[in-house]
NUSEBA-726031 format. One record per residue (C-alpha): residue in one letter; x, y, z. Coordinates in pm, 1 decimal. Example, Ala and Ser with C-alpha at 12.3 -4.5 7.8 and 13.67 -1.06 7.14 Angstrom:
// residues 2
(site 'A' (1230.0 -450.0 780.0));
(site 'S' (1367.0 -106.0 714.0));
END
This chain:
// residues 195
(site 'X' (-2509.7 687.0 8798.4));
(site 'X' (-2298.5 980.7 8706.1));
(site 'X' (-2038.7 1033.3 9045.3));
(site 'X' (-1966.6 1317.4 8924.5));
(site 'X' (-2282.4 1488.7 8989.8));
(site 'X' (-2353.3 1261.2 9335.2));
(site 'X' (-2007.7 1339.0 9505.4));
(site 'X' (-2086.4 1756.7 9394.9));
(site 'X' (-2449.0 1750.2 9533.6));
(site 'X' (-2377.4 1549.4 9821.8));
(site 'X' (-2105.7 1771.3 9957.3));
(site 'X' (-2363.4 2093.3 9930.0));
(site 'X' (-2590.9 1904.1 10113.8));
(site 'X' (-2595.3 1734.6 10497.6));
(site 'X' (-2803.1 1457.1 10500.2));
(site 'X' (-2767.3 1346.8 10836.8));
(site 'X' (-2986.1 1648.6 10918.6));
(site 'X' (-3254.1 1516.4 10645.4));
(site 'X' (-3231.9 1171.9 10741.8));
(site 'X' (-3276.7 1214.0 11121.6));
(site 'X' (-3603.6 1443.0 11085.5));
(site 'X' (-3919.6 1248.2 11017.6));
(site 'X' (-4053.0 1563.2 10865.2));
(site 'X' (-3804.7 1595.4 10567.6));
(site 'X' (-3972.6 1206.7 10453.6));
(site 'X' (-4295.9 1407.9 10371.3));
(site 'X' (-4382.1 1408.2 10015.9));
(site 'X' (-4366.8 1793.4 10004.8));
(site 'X' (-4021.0 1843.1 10137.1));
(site 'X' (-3882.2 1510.6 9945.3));
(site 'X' (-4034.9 1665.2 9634.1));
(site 'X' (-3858.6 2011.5 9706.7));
(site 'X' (-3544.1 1846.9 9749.5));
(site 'X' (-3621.8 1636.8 9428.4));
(site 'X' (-3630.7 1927.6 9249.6));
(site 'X' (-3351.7 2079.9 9423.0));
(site 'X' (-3142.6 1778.9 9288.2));
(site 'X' (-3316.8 1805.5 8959.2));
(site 'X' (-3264.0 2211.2 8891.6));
(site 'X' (-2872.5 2120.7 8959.3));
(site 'X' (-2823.0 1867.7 8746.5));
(site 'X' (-2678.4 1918.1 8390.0));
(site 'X' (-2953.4 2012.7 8160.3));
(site 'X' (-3208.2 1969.0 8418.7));
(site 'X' (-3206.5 1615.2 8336.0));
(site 'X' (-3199.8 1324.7 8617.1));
(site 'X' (-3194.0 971.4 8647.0));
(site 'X' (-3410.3 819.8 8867.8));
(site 'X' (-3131.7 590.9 9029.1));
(site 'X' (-2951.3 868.1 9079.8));
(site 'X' (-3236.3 1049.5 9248.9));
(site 'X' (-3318.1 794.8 9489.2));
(site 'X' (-2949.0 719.5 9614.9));
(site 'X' (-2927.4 1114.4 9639.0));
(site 'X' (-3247.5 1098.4 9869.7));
(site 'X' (-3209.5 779.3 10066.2));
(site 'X' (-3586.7 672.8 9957.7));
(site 'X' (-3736.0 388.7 9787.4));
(site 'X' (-3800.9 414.7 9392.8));
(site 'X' (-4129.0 411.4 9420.0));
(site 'X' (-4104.0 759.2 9628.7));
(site 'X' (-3942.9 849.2 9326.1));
(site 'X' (-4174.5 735.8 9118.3));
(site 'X' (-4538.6 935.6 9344.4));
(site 'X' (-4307.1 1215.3 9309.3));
(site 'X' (-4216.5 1231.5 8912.9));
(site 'X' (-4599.4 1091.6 8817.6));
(site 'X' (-4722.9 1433.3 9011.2));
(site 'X' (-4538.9 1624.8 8821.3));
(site 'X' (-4523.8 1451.2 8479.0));
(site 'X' (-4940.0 1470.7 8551.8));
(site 'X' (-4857.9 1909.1 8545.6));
(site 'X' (-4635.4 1887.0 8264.4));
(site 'X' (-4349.7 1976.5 8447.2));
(site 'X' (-4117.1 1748.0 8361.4));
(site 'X' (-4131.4 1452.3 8065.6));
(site 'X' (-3963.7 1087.4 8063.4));
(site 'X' (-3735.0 1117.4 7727.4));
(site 'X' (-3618.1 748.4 7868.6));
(site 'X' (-3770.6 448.2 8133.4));
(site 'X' (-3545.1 582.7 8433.7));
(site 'X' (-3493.2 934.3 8316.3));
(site 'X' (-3672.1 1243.8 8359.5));
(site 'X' (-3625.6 1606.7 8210.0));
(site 'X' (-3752.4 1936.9 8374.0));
(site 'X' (-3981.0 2124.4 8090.0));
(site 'X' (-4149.6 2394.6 8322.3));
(site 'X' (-4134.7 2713.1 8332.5));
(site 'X' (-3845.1 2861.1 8615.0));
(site 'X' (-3788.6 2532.5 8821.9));
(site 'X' (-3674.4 2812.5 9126.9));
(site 'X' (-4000.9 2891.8 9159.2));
(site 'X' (-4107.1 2620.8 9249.6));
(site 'X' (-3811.8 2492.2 9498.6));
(site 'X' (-3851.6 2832.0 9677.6));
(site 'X' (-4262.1 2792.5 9683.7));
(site 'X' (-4357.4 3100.0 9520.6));
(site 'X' (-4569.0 2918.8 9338.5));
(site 'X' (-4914.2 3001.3 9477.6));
(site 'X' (-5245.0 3067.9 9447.9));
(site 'X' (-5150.5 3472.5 9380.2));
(site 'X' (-4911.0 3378.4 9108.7));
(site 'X' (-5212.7 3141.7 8985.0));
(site 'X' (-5469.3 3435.8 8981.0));
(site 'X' (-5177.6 3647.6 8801.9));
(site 'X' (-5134.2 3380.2 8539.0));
(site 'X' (-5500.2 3370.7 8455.0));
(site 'X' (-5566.8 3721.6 8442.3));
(site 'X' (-5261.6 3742.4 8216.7));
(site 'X' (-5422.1 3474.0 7979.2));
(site 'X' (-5745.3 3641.2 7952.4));
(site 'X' (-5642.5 3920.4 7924.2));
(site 'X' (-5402.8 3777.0 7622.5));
(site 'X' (-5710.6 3596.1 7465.8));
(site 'X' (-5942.4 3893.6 7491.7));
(site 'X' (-5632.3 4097.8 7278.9));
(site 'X' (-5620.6 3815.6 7017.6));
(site 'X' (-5998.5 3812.6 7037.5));
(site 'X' (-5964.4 4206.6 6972.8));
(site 'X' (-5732.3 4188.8 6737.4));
(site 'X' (-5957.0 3981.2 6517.4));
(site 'X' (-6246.7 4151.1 6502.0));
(site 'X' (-6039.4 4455.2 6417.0));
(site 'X' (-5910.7 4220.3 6080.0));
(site 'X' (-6266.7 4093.2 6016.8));
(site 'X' (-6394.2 4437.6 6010.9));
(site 'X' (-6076.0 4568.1 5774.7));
(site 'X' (-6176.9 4310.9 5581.8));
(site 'X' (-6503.8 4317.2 5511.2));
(site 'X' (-6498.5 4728.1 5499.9));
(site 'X' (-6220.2 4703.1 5227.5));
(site 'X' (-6476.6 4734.9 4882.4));
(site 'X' (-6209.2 4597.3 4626.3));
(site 'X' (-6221.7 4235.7 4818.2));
(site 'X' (-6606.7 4203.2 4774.6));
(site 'X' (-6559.0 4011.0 4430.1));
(site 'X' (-6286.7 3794.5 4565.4));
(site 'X' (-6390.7 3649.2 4860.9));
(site 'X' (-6465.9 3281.7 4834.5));
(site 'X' (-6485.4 2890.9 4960.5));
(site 'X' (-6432.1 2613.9 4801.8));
(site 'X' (-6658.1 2327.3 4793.8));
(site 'X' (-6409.4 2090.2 4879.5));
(site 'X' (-6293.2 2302.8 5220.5));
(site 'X' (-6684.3 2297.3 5309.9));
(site 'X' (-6687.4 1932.1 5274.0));
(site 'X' (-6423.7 1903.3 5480.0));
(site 'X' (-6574.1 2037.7 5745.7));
(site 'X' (-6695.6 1774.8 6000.6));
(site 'X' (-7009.8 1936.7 6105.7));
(site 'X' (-7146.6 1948.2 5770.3));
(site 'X' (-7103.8 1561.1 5713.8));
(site 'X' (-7429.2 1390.5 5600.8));
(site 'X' (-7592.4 1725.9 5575.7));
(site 'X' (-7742.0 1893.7 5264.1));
(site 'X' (-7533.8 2204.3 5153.9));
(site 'X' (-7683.0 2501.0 5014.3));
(site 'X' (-7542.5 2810.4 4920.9));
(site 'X' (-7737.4 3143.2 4884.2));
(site 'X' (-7576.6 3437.7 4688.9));
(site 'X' (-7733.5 3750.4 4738.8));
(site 'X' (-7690.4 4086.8 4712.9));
(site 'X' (-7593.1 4371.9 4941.9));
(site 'X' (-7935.7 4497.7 5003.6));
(site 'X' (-8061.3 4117.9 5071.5));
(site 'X' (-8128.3 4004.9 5426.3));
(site 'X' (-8107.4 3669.8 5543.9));
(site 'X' (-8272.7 3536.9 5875.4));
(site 'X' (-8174.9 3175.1 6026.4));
(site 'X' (-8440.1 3096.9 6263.7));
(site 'X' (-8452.0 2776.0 6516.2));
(site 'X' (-8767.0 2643.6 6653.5));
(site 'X' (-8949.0 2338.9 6766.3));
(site 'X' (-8990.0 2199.1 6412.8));
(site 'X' (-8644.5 2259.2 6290.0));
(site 'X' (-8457.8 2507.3 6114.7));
(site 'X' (-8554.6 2772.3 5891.6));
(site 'X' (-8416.7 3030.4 5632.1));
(site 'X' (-8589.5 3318.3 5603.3));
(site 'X' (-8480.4 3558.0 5245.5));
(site 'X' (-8584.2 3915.7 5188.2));
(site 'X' (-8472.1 4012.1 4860.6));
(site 'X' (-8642.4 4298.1 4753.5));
(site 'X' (-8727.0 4211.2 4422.5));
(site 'X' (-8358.8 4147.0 4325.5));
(site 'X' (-8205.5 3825.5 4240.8));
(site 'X' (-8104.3 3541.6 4480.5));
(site 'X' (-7901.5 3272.3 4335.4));
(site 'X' (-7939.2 2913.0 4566.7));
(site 'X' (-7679.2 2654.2 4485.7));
(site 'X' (-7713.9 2275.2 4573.5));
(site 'X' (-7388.9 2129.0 4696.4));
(site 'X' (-7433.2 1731.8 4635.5));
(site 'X' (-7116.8 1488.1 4688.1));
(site 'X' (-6980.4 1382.7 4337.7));
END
């Protein structure tokens, strides 16, 4: 146990006050002053020993209390008795201004990230395929399309056509079908088989 740390947290704190209040045993509050405990200590990094001497509870306290929050990804167990913060601003937490506002927040911010990236690449996919010179250079390799999973046990075929060529892929109750309008120019259809 590092006495260091113990003797410097437990003369900021007054447990007698803690200890004599049924109320400060709840899970919540002993979970606050976990974290409390664990935002002090030196790289936000506790041992569990440590954290139950600290709180005057049973390991297993300890233990409902770290599998919560190793269950959020909050903190991680680097070793058996040891755990280390990895959330965002543990303060937040302590101080409960986590809530269902700064939830909403959060999600707006992340759609609102995804629907840039999402943005963002349909404005590259349209550079790209409006740039002429990269018409003759745009490829796959067979080996990349074999790779992918959902072709697996599936015959491969691969139509080249030209610009004025449509192509229709049409689902119904019978299967699939490939519909080719070509008018009257060439359509080249290649057979992908594995070696």
């Amino acid at each position: 146990m590092n006495s260091e740390f113990t003797s410097e947290f437990n003369s900021e704190m007054n447990y007698s006050t803690c200890k004599s209040e049924k109320s400060e045993n709840t899970l919540l509050n002993l979970t606050k002053r976990f974290l409390q405990i664990l935002s002090e200590a030196p790289d936000q990094s506790l041992d569990l020993n440590t954290a139950s001497y600290l709180l005057n509870v049973s390991k297993r306290r300890i233990y409902d209390i770290t599998n919560v929050l190793e269950g959020l990804d909050l903190i991680k167990k680097p070793h058996v008795n040891t755990v280390k913060w990895i959330g965002d601003d543990i303060n937040l937490y302590i101080n409960g201004s986590i809530g269902l506002e700064d939830e909403e927040n959060y999600i707006e911010n992340e759609i609102n990230r995804v629907n840039n990236e999402i943005e963002a690449l349909h404005s590259d996919i349209n550079d790209f395929l409006s740039v002429s010179s990269s018409v003759n250079s745009r490829f796959v390799r067979i080996e990349e399309l074999k790779r992918v999973r959902k072709f697996k046990d599936k015959i491969l075929l691969i139509v080249k056509i030209s610009e004025n060529t449509k192509i229709e892929f049409k689902e119904n109750n019978k299967g699939s079908e490939l519909e080719i309008t070509d008018n009257g120019e060439q359509v080249r259809l290649f057979h992908i088989e594995d070696e």
